[in-house]
mmCIF file of the N, C-alpha and C atoms, coordinates in Angstrom:
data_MODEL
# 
_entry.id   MODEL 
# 
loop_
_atom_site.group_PDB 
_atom_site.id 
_atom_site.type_symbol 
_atom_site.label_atom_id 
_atom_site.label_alt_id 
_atom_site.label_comp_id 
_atom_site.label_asym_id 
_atom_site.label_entity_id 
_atom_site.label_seq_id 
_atom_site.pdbx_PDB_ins_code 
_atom_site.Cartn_x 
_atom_site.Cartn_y 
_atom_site.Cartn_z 
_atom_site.occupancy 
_atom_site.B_iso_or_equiv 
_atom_site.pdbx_formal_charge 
_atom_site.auth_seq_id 
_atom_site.auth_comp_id 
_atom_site.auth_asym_id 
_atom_site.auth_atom_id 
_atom_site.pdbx_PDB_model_num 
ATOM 1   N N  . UNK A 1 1  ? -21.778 98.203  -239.460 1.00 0.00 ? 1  UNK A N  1 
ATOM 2   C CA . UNK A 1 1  ? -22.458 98.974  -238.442 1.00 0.00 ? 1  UNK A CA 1 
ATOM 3   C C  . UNK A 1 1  ? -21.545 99.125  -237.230 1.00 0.00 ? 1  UNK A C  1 
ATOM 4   N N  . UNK A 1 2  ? -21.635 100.505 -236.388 1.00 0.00 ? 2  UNK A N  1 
ATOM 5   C CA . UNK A 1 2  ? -21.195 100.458 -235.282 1.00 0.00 ? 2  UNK A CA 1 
ATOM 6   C C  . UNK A 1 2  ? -21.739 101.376 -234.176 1.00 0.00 ? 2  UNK A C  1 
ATOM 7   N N  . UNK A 1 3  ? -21.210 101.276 -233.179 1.00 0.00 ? 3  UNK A N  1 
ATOM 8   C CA . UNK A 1 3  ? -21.954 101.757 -231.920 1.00 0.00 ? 3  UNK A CA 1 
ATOM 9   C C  . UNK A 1 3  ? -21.376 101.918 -230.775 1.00 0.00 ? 3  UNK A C  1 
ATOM 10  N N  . UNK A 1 4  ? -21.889 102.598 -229.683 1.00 0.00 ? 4  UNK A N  1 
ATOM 11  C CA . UNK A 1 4  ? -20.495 103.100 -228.600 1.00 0.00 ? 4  UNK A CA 1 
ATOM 12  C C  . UNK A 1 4  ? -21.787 101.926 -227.401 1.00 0.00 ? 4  UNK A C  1 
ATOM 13  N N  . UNK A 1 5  ? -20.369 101.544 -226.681 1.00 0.00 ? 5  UNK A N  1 
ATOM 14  C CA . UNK A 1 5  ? -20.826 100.534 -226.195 1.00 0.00 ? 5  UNK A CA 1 
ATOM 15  C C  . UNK A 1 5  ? -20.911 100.952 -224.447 1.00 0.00 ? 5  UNK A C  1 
ATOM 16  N N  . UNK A 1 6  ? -22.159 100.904 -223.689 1.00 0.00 ? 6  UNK A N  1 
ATOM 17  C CA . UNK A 1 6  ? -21.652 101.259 -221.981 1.00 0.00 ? 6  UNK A CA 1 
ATOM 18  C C  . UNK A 1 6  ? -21.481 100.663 -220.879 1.00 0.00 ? 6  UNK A C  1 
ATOM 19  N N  . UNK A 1 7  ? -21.634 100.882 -220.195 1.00 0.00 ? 7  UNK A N  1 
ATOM 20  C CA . UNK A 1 7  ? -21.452 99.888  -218.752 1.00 0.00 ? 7  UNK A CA 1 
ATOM 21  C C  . UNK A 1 7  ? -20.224 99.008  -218.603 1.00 0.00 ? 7  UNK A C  1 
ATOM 22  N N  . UNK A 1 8  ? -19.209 98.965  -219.654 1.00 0.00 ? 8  UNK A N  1 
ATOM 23  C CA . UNK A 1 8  ? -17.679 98.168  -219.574 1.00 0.00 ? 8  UNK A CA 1 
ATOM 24  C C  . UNK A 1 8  ? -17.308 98.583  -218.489 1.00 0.00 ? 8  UNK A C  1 
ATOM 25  N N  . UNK A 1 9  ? -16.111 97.479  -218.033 1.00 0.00 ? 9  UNK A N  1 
ATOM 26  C CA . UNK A 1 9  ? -14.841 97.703  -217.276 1.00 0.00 ? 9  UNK A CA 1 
ATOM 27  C C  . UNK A 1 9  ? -13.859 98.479  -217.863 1.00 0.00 ? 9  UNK A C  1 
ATOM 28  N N  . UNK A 1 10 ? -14.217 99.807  -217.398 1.00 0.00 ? 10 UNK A N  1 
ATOM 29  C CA . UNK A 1 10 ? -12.842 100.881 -217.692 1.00 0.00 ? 10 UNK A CA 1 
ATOM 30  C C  . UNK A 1 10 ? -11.637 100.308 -217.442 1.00 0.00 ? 10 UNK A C  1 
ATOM 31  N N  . UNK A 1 11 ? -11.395 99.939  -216.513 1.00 0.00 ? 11 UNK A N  1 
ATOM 32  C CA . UNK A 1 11 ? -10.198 99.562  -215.445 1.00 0.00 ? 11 UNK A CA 1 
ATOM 33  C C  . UNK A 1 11 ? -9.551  98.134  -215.836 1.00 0.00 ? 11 UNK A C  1 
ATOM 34  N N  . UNK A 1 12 ? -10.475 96.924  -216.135 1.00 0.00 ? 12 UNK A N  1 
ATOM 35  C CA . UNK A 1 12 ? -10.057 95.777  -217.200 1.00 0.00 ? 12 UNK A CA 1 
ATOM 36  C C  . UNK A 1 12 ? -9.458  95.993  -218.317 1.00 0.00 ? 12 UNK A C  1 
ATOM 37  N N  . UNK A 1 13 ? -10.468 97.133  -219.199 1.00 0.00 ? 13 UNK A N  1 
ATOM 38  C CA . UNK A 1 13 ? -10.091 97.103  -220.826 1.00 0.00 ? 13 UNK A CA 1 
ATOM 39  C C  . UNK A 1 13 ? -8.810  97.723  -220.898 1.00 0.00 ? 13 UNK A C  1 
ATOM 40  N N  . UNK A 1 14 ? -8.158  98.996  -220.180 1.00 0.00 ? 14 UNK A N  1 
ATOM 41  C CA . UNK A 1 14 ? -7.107  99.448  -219.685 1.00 0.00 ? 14 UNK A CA 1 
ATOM 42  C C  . UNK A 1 14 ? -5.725  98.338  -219.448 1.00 0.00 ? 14 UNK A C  1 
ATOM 43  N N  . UNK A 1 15 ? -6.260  97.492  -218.350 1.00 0.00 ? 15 UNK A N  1 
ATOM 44  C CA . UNK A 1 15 ? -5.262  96.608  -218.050 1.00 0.00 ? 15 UNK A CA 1 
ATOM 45  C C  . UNK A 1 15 ? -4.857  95.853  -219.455 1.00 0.00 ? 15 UNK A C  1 
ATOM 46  N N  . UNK A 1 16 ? -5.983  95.288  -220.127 1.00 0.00 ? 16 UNK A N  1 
ATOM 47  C CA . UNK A 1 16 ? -5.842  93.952  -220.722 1.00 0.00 ? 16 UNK A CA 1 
ATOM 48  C C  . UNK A 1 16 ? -5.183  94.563  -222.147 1.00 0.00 ? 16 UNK A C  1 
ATOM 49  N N  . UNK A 1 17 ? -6.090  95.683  -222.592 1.00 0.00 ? 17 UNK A N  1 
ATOM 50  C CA . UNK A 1 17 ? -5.019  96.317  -223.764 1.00 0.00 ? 17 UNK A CA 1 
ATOM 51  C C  . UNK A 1 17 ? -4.436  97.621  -224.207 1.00 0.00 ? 17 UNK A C  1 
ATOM 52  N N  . UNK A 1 18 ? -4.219  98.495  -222.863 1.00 0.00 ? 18 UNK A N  1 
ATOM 53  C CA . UNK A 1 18 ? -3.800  99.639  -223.357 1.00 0.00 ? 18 UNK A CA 1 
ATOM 54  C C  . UNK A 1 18 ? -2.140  100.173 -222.470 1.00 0.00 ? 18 UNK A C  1 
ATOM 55  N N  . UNK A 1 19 ? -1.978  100.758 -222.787 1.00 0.00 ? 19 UNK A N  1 
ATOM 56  C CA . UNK A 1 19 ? -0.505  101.145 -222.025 1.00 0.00 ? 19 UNK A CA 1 
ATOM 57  C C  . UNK A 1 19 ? -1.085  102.211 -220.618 1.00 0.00 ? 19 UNK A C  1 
ATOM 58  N N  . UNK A 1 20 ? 0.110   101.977 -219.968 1.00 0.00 ? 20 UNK A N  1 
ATOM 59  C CA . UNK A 1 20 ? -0.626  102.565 -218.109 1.00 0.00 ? 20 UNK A CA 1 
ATOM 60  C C  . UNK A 1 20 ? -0.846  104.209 -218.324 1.00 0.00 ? 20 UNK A C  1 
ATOM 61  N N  . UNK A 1 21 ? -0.313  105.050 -219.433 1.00 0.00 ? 21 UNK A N  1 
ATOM 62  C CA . UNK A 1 21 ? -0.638  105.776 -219.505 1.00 0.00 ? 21 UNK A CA 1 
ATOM 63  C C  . UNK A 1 21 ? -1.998  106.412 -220.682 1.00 0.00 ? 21 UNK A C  1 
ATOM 64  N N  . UNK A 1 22 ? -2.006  105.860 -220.374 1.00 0.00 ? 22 UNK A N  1 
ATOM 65  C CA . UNK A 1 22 ? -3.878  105.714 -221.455 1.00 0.00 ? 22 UNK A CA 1 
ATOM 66  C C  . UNK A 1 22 ? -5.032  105.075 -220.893 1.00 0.00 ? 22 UNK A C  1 
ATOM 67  N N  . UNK A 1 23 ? -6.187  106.204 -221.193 1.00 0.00 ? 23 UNK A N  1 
ATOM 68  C CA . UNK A 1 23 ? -7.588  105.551 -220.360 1.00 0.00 ? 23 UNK A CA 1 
ATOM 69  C C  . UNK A 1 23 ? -8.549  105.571 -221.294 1.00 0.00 ? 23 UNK A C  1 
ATOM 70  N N  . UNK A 1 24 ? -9.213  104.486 -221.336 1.00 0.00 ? 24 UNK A N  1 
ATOM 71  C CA . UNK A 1 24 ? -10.350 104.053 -222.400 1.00 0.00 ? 24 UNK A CA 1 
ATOM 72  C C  . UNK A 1 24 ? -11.296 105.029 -221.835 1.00 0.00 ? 24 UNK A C  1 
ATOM 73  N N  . UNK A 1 25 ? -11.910 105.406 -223.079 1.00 0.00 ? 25 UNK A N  1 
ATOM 74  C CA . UNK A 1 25 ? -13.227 106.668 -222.980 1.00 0.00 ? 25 UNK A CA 1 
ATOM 75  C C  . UNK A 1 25 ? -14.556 106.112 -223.482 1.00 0.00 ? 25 UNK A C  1 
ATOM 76  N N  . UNK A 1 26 ? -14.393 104.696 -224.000 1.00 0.00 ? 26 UNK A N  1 
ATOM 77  C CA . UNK A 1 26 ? -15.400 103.927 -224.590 1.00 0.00 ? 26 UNK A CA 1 
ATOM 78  C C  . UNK A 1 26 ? -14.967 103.115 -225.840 1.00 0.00 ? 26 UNK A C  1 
ATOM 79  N N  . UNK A 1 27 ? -15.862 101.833 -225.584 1.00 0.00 ? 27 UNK A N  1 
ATOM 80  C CA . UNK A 1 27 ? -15.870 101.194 -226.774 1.00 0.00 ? 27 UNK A CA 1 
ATOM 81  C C  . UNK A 1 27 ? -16.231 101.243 -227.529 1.00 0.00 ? 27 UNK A C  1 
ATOM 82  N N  . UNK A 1 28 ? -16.390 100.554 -229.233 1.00 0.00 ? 28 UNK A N  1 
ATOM 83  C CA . UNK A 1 28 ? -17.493 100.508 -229.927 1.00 0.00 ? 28 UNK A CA 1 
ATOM 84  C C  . UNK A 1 28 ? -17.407 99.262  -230.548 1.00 0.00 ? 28 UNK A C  1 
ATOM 85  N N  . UNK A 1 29 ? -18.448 98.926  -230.700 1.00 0.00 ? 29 UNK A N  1 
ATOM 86  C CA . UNK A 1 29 ? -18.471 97.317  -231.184 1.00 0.00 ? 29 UNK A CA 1 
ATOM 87  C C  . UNK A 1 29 ? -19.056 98.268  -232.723 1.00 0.00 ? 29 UNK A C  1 
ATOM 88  N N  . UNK A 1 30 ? -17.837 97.045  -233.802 1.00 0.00 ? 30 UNK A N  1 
ATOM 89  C CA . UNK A 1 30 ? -18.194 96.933  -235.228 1.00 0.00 ? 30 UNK A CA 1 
ATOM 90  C C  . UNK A 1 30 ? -18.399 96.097  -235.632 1.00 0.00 ? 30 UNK A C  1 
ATOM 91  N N  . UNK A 1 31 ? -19.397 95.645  -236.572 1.00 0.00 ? 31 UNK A N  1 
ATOM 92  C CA . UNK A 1 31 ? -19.976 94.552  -237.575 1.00 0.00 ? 31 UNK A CA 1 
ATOM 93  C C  . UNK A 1 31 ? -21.074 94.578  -238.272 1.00 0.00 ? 31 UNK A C  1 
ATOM 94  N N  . UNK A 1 32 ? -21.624 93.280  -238.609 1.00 0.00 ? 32 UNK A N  1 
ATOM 95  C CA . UNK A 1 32 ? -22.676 93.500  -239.438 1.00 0.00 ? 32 UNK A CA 1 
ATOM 96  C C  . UNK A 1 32 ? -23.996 93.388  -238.867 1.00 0.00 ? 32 UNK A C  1 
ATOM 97  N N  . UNK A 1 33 ? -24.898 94.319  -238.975 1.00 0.00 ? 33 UNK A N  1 
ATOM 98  C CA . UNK A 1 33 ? -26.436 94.276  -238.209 1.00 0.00 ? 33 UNK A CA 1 
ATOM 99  C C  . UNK A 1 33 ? -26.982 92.848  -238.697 1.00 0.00 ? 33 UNK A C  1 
ATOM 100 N N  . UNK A 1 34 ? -27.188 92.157  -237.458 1.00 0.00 ? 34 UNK A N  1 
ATOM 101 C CA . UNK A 1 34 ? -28.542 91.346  -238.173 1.00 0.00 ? 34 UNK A CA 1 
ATOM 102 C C  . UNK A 1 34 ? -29.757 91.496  -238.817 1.00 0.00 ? 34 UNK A C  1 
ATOM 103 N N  . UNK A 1 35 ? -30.264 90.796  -239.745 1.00 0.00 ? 35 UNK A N  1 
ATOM 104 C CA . UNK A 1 35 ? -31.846 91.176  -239.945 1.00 0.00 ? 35 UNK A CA 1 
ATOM 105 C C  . UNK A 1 35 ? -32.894 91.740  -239.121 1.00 0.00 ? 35 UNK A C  1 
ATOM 106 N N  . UNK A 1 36 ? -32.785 91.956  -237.993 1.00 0.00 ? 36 UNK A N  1 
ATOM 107 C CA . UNK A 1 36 ? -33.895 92.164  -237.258 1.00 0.00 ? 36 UNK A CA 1 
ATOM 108 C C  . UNK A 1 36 ? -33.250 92.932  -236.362 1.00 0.00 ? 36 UNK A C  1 
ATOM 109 N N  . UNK A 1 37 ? -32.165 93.899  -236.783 1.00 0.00 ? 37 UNK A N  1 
ATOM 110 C CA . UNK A 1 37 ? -31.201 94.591  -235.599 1.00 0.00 ? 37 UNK A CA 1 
ATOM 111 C C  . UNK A 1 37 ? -31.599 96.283  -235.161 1.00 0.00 ? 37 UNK A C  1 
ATOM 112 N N  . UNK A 1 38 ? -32.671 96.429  -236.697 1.00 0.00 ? 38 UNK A N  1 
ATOM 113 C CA . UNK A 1 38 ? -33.214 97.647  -236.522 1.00 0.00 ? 38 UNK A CA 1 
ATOM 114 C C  . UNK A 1 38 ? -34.747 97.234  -236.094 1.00 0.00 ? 38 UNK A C  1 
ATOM 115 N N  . UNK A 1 39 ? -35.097 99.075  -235.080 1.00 0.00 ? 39 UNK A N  1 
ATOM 116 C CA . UNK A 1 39 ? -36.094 99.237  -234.479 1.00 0.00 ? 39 UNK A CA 1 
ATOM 117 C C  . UNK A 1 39 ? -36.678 100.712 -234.571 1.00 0.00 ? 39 UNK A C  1 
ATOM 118 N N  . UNK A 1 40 ? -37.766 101.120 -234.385 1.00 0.00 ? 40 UNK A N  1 
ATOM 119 C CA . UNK A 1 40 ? -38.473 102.289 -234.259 1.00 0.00 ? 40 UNK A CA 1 
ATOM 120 C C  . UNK A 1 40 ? -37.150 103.481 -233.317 1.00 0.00 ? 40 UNK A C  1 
ATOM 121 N N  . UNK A 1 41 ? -37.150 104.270 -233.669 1.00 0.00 ? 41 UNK A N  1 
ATOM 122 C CA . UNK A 1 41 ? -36.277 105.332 -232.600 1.00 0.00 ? 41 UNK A CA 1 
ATOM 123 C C  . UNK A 1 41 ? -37.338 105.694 -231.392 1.00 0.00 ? 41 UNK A C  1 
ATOM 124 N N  . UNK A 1 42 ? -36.938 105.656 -230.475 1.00 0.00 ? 42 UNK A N  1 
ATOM 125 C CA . UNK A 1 42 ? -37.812 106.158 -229.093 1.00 0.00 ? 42 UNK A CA 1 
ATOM 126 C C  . UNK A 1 42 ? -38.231 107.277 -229.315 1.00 0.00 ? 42 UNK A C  1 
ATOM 127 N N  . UNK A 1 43 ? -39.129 108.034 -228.911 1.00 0.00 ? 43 UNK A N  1 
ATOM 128 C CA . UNK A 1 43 ? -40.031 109.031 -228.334 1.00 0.00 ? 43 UNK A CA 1 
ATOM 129 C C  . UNK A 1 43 ? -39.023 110.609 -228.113 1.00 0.00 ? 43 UNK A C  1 
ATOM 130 N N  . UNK A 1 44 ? -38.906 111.686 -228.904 1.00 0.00 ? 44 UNK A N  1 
ATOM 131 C CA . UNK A 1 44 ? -38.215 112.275 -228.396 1.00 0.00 ? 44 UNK A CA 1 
ATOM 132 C C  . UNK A 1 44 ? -38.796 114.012 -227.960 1.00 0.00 ? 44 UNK A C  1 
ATOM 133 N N  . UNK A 1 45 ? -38.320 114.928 -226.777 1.00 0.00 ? 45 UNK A N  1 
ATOM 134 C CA . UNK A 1 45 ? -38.970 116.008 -226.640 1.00 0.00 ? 45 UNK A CA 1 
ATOM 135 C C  . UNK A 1 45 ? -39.146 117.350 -227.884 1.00 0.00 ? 45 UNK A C  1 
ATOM 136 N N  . UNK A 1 46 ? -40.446 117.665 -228.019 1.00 0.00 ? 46 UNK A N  1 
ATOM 137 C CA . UNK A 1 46 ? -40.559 118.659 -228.871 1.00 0.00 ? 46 UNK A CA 1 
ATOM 138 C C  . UNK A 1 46 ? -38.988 119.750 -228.547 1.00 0.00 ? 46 UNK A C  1 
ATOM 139 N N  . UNK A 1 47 ? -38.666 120.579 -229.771 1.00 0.00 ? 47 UNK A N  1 
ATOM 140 C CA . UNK A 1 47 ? -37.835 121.690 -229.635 1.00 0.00 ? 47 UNK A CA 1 
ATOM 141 C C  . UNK A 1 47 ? -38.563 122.445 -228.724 1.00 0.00 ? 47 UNK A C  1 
ATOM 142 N N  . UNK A 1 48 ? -39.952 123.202 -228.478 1.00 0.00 ? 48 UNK A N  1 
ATOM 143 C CA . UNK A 1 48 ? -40.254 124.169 -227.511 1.00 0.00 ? 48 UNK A CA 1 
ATOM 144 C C  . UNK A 1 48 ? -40.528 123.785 -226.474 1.00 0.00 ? 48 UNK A C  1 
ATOM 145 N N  . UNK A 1 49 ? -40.223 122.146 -226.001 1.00 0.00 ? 49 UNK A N  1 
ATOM 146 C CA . UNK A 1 49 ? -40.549 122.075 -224.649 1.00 0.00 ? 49 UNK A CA 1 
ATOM 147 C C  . UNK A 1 49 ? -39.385 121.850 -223.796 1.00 0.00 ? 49 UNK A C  1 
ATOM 148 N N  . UNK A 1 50 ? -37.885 121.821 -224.807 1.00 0.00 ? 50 UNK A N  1 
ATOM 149 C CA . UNK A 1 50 ? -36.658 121.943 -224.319 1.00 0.00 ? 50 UNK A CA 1 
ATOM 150 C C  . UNK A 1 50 ? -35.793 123.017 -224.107 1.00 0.00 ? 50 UNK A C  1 
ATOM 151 N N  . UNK A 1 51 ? -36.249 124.177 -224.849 1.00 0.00 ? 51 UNK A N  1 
ATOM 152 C CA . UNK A 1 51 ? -35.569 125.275 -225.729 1.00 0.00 ? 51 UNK A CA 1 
ATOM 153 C C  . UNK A 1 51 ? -36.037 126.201 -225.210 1.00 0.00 ? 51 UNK A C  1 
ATOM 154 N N  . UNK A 1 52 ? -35.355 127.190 -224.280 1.00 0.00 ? 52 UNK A N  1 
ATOM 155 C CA . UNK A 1 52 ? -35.986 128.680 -223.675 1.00 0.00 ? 52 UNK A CA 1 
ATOM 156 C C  . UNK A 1 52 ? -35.030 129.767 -224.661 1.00 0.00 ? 52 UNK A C  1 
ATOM 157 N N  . UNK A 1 53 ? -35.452 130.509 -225.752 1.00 0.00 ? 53 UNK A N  1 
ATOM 158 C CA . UNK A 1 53 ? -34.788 131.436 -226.135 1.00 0.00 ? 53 UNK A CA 1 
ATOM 159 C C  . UNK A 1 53 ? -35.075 132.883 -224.990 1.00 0.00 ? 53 UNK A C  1 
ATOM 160 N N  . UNK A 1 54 ? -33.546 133.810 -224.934 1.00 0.00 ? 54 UNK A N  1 
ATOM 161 C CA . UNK A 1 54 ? -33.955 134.947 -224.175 1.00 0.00 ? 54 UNK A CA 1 
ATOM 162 C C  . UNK A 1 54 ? -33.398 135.806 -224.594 1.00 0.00 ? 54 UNK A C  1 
# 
């Protein structure tokens, strides 16, 4: 399993492993889901209450 990870230190992960001309755009943590790692998907807006065709 994997996943993009937020709220990191841009500016750490940069220092600690990338060269000065390169900027991290995000992480992703890989491995194996635990048993209990899945959940219901949240609540999401109908297509016609997002969607103005013209």
């Amino acid at each position: 399993a994997a996943g993009p990870m937020t709220g990191f230190d841009f500016e750490g992960v940069r220092k600690e492993f990338l060269d000065d001309d390169h900027t991290p755009l995000m992480v992703v943590n890989i491995g194996r889901p635990g048993p209990d790692a899945w959940f219901p998907r949240s609540p999401r807006l109908a297509y016609e209450d997002v969607v103005t065709t013209v």
